[in-house]
C-alpha positions as CSV (number, residue, x, y, z in Angstrom):
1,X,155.9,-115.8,68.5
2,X,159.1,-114.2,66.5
3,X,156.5,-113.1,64.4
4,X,154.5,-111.3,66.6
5,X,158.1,-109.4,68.4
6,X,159.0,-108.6,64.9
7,X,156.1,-106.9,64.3
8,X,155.7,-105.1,67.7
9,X,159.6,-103.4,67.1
10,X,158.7,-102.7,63.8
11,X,155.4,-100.9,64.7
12,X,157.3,-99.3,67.5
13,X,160.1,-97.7,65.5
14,X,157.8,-96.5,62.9
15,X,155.6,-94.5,65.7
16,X,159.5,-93.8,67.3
17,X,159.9,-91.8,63.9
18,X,156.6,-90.0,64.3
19,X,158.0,-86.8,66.4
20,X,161.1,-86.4,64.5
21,X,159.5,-86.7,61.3
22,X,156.7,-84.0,62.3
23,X,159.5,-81.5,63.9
24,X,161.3,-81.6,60.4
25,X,158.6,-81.4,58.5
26,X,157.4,-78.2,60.3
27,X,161.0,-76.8,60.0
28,X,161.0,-77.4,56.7
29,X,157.4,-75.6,55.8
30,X,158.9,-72.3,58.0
31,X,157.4,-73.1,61.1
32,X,160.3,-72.4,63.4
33,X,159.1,-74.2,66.6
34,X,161.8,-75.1,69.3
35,X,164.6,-73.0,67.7
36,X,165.8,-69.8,69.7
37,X,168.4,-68.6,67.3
38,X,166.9,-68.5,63.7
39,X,169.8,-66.8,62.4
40,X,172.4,-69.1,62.7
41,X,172.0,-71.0,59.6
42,X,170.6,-69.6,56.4
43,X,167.2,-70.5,55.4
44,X,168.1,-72.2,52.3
45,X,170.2,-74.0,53.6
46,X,168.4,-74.7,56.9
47,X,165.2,-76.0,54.4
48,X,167.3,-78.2,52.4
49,X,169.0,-79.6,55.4
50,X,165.8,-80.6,57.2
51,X,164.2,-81.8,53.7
52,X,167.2,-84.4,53.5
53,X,167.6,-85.4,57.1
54,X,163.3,-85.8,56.8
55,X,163.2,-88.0,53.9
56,X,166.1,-90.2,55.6
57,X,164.0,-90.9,58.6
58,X,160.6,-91.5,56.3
59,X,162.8,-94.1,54.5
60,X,163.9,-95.7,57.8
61,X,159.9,-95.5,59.0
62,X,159.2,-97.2,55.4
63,X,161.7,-100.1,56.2
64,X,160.2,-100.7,59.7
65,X,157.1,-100.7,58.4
66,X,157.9,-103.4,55.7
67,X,159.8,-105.7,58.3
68,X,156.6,-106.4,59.8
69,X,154.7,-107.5,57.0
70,X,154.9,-110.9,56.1
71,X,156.5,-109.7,52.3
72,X,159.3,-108.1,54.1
73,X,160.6,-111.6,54.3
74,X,160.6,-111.8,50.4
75,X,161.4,-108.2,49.6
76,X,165.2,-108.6,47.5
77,X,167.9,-108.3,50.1
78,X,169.3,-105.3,48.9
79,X,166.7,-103.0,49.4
80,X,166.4,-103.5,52.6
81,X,170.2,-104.3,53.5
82,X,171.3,-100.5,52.6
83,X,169.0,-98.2,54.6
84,X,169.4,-100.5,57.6
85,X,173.3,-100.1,56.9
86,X,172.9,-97.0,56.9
87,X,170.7,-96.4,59.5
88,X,172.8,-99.0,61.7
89,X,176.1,-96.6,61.4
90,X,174.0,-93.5,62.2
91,X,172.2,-94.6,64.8
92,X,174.6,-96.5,67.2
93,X,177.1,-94.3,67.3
94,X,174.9,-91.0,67.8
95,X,173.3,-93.7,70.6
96,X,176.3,-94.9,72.8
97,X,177.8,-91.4,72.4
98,X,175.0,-90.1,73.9
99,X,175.1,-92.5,77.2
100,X,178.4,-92.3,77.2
101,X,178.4,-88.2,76.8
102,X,175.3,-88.2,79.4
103,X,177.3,-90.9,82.0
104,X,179.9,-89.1,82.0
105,X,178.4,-85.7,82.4
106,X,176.5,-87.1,85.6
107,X,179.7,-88.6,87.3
108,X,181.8,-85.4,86.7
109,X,178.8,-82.6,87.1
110,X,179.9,-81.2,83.6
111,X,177.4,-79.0,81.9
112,X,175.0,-80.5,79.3
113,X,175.5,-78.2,76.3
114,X,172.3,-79.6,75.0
115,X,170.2,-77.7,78.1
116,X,172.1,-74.3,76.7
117,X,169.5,-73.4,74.9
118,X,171.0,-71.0,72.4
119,X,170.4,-72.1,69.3
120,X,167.4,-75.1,69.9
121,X,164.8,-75.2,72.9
122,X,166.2,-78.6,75.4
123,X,163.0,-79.8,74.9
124,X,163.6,-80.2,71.4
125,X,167.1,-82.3,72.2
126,X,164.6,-84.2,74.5
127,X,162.4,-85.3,71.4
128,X,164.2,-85.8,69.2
129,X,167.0,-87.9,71.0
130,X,164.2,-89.9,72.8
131,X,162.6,-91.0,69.7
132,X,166.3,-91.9,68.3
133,X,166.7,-94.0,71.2
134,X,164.0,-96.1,70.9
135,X,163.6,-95.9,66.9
136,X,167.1,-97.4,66.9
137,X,166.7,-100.0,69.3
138,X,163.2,-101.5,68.1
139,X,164.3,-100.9,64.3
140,X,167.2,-102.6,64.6
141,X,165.6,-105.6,66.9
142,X,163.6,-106.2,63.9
143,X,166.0,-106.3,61.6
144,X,167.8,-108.9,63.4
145,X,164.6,-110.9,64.3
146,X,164.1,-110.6,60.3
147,X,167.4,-111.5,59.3
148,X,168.1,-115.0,61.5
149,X,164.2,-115.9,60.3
150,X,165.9,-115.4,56.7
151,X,169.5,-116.6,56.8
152,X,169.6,-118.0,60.1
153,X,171.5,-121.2,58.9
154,X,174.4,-118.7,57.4
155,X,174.5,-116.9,60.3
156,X,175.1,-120.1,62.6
157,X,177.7,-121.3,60.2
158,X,181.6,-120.9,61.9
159,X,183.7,-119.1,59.6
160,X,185.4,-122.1,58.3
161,X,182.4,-123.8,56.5
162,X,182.2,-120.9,54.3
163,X,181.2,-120.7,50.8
164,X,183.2,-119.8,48.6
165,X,182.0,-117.2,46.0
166,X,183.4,-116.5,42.8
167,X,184.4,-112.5,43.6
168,X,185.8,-114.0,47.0
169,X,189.9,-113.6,46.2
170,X,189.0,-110.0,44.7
171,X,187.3,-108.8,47.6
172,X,190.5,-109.5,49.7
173,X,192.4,-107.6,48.2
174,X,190.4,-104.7,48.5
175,X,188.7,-105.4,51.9
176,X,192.4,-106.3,54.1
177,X,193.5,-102.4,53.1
178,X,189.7,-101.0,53.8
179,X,190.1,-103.4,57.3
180,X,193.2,-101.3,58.1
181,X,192.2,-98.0,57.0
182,X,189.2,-98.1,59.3
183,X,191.4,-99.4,62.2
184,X,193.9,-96.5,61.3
185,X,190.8,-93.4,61.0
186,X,189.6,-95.4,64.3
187,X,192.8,-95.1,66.2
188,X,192.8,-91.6,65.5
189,X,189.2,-90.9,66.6
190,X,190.0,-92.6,70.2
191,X,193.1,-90.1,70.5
192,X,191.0,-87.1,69.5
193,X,188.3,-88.5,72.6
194,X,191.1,-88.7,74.8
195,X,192.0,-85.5,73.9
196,X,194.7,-85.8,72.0
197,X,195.2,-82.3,70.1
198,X,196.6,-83.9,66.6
199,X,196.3,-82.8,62.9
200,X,193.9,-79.9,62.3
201,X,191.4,-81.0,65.5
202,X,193.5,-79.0,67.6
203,X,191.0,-76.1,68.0
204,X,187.9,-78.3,68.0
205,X,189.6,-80.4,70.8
206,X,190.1,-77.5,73.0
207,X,186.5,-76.8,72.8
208,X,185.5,-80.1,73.0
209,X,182.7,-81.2,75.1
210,X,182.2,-84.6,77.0
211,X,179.4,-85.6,74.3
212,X,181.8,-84.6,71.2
213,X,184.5,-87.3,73.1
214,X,181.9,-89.6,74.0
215,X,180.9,-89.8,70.0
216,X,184.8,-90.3,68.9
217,X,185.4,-92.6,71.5
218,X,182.0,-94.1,70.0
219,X,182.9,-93.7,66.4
220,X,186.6,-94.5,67.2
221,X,185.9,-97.9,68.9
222,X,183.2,-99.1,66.5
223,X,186.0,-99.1,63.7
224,X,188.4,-101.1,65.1
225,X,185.8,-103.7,66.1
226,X,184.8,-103.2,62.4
227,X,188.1,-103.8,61.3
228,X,188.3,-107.0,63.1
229,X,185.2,-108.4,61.8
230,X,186.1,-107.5,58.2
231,X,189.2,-109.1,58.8
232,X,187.8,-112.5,60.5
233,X,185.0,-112.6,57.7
234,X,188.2,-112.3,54.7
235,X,190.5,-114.0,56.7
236,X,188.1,-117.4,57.9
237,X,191.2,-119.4,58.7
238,X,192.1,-116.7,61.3
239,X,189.1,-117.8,63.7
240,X,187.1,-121.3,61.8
241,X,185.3,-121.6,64.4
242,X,183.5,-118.4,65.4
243,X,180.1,-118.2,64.1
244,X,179.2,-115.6,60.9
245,X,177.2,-113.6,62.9
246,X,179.4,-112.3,65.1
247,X,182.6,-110.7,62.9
248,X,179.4,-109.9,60.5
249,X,177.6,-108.1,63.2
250,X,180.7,-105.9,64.0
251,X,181.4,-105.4,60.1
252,X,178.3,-103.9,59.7
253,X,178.2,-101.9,62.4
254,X,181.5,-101.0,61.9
255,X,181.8,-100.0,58.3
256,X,178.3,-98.7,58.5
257,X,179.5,-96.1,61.0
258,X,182.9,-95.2,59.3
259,X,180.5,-94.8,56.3
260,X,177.2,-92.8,57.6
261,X,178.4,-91.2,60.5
262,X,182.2,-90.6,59.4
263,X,182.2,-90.6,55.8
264,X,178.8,-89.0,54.6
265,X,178.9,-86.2,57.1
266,X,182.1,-85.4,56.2
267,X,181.0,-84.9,53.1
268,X,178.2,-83.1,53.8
269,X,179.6,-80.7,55.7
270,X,182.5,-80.3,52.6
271,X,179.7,-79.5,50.4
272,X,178.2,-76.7,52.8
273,X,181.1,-75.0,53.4
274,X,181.7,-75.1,49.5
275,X,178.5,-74.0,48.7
276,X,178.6,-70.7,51.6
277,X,180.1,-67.4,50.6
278,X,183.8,-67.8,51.7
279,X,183.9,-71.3,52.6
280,X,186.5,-73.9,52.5
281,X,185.9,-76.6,49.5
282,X,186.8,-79.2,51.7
283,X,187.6,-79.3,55.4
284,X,191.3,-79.1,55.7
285,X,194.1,-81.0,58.2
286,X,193.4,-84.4,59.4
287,X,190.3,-84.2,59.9
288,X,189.4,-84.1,56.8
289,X,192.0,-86.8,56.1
290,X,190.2,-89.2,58.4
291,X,186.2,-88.2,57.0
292,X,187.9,-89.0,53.5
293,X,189.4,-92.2,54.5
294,X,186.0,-93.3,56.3
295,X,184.3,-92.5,53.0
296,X,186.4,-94.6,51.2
297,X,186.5,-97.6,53.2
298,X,182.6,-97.2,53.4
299,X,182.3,-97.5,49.8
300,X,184.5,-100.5,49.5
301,X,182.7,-102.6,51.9
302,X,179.5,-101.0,50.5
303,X,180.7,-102.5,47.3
304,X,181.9,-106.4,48.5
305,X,178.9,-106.2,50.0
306,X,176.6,-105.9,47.5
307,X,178.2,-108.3,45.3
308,X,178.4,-111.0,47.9
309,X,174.1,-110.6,48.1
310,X,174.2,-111.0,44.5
311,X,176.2,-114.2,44.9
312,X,174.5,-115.7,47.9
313,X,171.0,-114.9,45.6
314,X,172.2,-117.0,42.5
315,X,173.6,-119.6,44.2
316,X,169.7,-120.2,44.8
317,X,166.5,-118.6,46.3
318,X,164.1,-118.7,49.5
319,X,164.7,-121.4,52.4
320,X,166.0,-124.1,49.8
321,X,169.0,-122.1,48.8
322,X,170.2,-121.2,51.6
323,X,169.5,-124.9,53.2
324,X,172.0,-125.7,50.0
325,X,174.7,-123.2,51.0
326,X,174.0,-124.6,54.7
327,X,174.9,-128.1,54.0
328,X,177.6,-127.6,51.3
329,X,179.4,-125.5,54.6
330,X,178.8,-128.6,56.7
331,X,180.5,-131.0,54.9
332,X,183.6,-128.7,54.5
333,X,183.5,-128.2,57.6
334,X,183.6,-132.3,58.2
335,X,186.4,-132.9,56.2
C-alpha cells in the first residue's frame, strides 16, 4: 500500500513538472509565448536563465521519477538527498509565501501584482505556480514515504539514543555558529516582512508587495525553526526524548531554504548584475550581508550533512545496518 502512494506522488510530481518544463524549454528555443515585455531582460541572459532554471526542474522530474521505482530504495543516499534538499528549500518557501501572499491579498483587497500583466501573461503565473504547488507537495510526499520505508527505525529514535559518529564533536563546532547565523539572517527576514526599513532594504521595503512579505516572513520563519532543529539534533541532551524526525524535518527544511532560496539566489543575482554593463559585483548593504550569511550556513550544513550519510553508510548497509544502529540506540537509551 506505501508502495503503491509512493508511486502515485511520484508519477504525479513528474507530470506536475510537465508544463513548467515545456514553458522553459520554449523560452529557451526563442519562442516567447506568455511574455508581454520582451525587452526587459536581455536575450542572453534571458536564454541562459531559462536553460538553468529548466535543467533544475528535469533533475527534480528525474528524482520523482526514480522514487517510484523499486531501485530508488537502493540508489546511494546522496544522490538523492541533495536535489530533494534543494528542491525542499525552494519549493516551501516560494509555496507558503504564496498562500500566505494570496491570503492575505484576499482579506485586505490588495492588488495581485502577478494579474499586472506587464512583463508575463497571468496565465503564465497560473501555470507555472499551479504545477509548483502540486509538484512540491506530491514530490516531497514521496520523499518522505521513501525515506521512513528506508531509515524509518532512525527516524523513530529520540534524540538521546543517538549514535555517535566519529566527525560528531567537529560538526558542533561548526553547526552551533551556522544554528545561530541562520536564526540571526532569519530574525532579520521577519523584520523586513513586517516592514521594517533596515540595512540597504529600505527602498525594496517601500515597494514591497504583500507576496515579497509573505516570502520573508516565509523565508524568515523557516530559519529559525531550522535553527532549532540544528540545534536539538547537535545538542541531543537539550530534548532526549523528541524523536529524530522532527528537529531533522525542520533542519532540512530550514537550512535547505537559507541555502536555495536565500543563499543561491543571492548569488545568482550577484553574478548578473556582475556580468551586465554597469552592474554592481555584489549586491550591497544588508541585504547582501544576510544572502551571504544564508550561503554560508547552507554550505556548512551541506557539509555535516554529507559526512554524517557517509558515516551512517559504513557503519553498515541496507535494512541490517540500520537495524544495528537501531538497537545500539536502544540500549543507550536503557541505560
Amino acid at each position: 500500500m506505501e508502495s503503491r502512494r509512493r508511486t502515485l506522488l511520484g508519477r504525479t510530481a513528474v507530470l506536475a513538472c510537465a508544463p513548467y518544463l515545456a514553458l522553459k524549454l520554449l523560452w529557451t528555443l526563442g519562442c516567447d509565448l506568455g511574455v508581454v515585455d520582451t525587452h526587459r531582460v536581455s536575450r542572453p541572459a534571458w536564454v541562459a536563465a531559462n536553460a538553468f532554471t529548466f535543467l533544475l526542474d528535469a533533475v527534480a522530474a528525474a528524482v520523482a521519477h526514480t522514487l517510484t521505482r523499486p531501485a530508488g530504495l537502493r540508489t546511494p543516499a546522496w544522490l538523492l538527498a541533495f536535489p530533494l534538499w534543494m528542491a525542499s528549500g525552494l519549493l516551501i518557501p516560494l509555496l507558503t509565501g504564496l498562500v500566505g501572499g494570496t491570503t492575505a491579498g484576499l482579506l485586505t483587497g490588495a492588488a495581485n501584482p502577478m494579474a499586472a500583466g506587464d512583463f508575463l501573461a497571468p496565465w503564465v503565473f497560473g501555470v507555472v505556480y499551479g504545477g509548483f504547488l502540486v509538484e512540491g507537495v506530491t514530490l516531497l510526499g514521496a520523499f518522505v514515504l521513501s525515506a521512513h520505508r528506508r531509515w524509518g527505525g532512525l527516524l523513530r529514535a529520540p534524540l538521546g539514543a543517538l549514535p555517535d559518529t566519529g566527525t560528531r564533536a567537529l560538526q558542533r563546532i561548526f553547526l552551533v555558529p551556522a544554528a545561530l547565523v541562520m536564526a540571526a539572517a532569519g530574525t532579520v527576514r521577519v523584520l523586513w516582512g513586517a516592514g521594517a526599513k533596515t540595512g540597504g532594504a529600505a527602498a525594496g521595503t517601500a515597494a514591497g508587495t504583500l507576496f515579497s512579505a509573505a516570502s520573508d516572513w516565509s523565508q524568515g520563519l523557516l530559519s529559525l525553526v531550522g535553527a532549532g532543529g540544528l540545534l536539538l539534533l547537535v545538542l541531543p541532551r537539550l530534548r532526549p526524548r523528541m524523536r529524530v524526525r522532527v528537529p531533522l524535518a525542520a533542519a532540512w527544511a530550514g537550512s535547505g531554504s537559507a541555502f536555495a532560496c536565500g543563499g543561491c539566489l543571492w548569488l545568482g543575482h550577484a553574478v548578473a548584475d556582475g556580468l551586465s554593463p554597469g552592474g554592481a559585483a555584489l549586491s550591497g548593504g544588508l541585504p547582501g550581508l544576510v544572502g551571504a550569511l544564508d550561503l554560508c550556513a547552507g554550505l556548512v550544513v551541506l557539509t555535516a550533512g554529507a559526512f554524517t550519510l557517509c558515516e551512517l553508510a559504513s557503519g553498515g548497509r541496507g535494512n541490517a545496518g540500520q537495524q544495528m544502529i537501531v538497537e545500539r540506540a536502544g540500549t543507550r537509551t536503557s541505560t
